[in-house]
Backbone as numpy.savetxt, mean C-alpha at the origin, in Angstrom:
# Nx Ny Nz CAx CAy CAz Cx Cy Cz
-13.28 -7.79 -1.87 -11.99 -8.46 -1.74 -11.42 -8.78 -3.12
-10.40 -8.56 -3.13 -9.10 -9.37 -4.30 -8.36 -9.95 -4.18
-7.38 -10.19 -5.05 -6.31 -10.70 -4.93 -4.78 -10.18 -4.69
-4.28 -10.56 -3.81 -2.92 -9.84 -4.15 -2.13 -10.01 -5.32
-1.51 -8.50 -5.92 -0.76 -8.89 -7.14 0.44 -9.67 -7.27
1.27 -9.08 -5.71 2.02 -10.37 -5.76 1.85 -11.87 -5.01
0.93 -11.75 -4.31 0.51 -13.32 -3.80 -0.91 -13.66 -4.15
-0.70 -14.23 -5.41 -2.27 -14.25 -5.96 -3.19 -15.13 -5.56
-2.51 -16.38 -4.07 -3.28 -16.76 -3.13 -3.87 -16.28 -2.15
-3.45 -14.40 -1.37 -3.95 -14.11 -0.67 -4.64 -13.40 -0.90
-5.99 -13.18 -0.15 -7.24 -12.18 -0.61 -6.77 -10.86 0.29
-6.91 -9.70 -0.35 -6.40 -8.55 0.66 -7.87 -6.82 -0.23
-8.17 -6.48 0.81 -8.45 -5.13 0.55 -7.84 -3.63 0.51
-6.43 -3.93 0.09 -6.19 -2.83 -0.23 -5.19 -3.16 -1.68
-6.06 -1.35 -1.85 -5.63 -1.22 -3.19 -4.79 -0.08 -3.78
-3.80 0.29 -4.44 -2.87 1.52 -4.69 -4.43 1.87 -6.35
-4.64 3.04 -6.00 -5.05 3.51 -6.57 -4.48 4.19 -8.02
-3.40 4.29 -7.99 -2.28 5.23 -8.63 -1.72 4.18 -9.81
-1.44 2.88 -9.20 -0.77 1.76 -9.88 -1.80 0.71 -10.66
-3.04 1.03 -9.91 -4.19 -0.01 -10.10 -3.31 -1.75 -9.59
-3.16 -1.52 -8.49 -2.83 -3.38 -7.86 -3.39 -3.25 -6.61
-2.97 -4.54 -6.20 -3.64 -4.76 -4.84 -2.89 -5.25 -4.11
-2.46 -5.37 -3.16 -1.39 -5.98 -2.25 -1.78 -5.90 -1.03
-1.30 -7.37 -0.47 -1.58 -8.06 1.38 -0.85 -7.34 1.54
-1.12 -7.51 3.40 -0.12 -6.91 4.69 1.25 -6.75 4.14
1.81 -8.19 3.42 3.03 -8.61 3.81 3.40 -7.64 2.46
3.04 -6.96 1.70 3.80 -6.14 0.23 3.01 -5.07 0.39
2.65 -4.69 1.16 1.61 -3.34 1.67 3.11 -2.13 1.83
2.78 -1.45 1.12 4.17 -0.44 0.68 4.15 0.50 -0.45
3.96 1.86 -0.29 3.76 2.60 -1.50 5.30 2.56 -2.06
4.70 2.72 -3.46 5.78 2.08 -4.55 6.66 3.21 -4.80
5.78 4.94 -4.79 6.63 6.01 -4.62 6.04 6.75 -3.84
7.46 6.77 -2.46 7.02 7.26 -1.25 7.35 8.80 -1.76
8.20 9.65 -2.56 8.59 10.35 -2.71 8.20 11.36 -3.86
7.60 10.74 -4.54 7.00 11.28 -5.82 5.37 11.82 -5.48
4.84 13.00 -5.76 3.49 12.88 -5.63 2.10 12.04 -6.32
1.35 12.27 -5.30 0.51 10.78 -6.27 -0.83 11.81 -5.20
-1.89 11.98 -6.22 -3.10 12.90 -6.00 -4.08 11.66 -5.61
-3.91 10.94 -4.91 -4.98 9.49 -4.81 -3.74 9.89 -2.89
-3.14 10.43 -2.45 -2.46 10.40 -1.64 -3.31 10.42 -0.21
-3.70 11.28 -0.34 -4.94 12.08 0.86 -5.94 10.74 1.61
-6.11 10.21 0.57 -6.89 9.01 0.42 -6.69 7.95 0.65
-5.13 7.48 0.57 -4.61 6.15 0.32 -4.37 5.44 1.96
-4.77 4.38 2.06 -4.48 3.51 2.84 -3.00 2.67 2.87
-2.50 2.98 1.82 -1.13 2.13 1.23 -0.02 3.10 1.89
-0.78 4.47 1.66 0.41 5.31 1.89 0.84 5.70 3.66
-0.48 6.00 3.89 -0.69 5.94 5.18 -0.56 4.92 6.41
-0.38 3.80 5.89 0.25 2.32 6.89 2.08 2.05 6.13
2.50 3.08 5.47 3.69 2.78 5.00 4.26 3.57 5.98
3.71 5.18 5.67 4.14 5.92 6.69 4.30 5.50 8.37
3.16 4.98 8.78 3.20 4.94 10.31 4.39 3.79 10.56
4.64 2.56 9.55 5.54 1.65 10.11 6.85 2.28 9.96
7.12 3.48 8.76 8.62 3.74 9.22 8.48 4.91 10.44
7.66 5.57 10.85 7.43 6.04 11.57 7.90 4.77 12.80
7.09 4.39 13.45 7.06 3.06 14.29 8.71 2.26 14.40
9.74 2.19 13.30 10.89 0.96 13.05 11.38 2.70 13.83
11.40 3.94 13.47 12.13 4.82 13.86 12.00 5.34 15.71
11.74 4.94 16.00 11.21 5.19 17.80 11.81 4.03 18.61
């Protein structure tokens, strides 16, 4: 566990690999959805960004 970079009261496990930060639920959001990033395949950041605009779009 860490800290979030922007809420450095909440403890969160995920981490952008690409940026080196860490960010809770609530700032859980790849920073470039559009740009490639080789940590992609892998990423948990990218992959719960995707499914919620996926999800707001239905």
């Amino acid at each position: 566990m860490a800290k979030c970079t922007v809420h450095p009261e909440r403890d969160t496990s995920y981490q952008c690999h690409k940026h080196k930060v860490w960010l809770c639920r609530k700032c859980l959001a790849c920073r470039d959805p559009h740009i490639y990033c080789r940590y992609r395949s892998s990423c948990i950041i990218w992959f719960a960004t995707k499914r919620d605009k996926e999800n707001s779009l239905s």
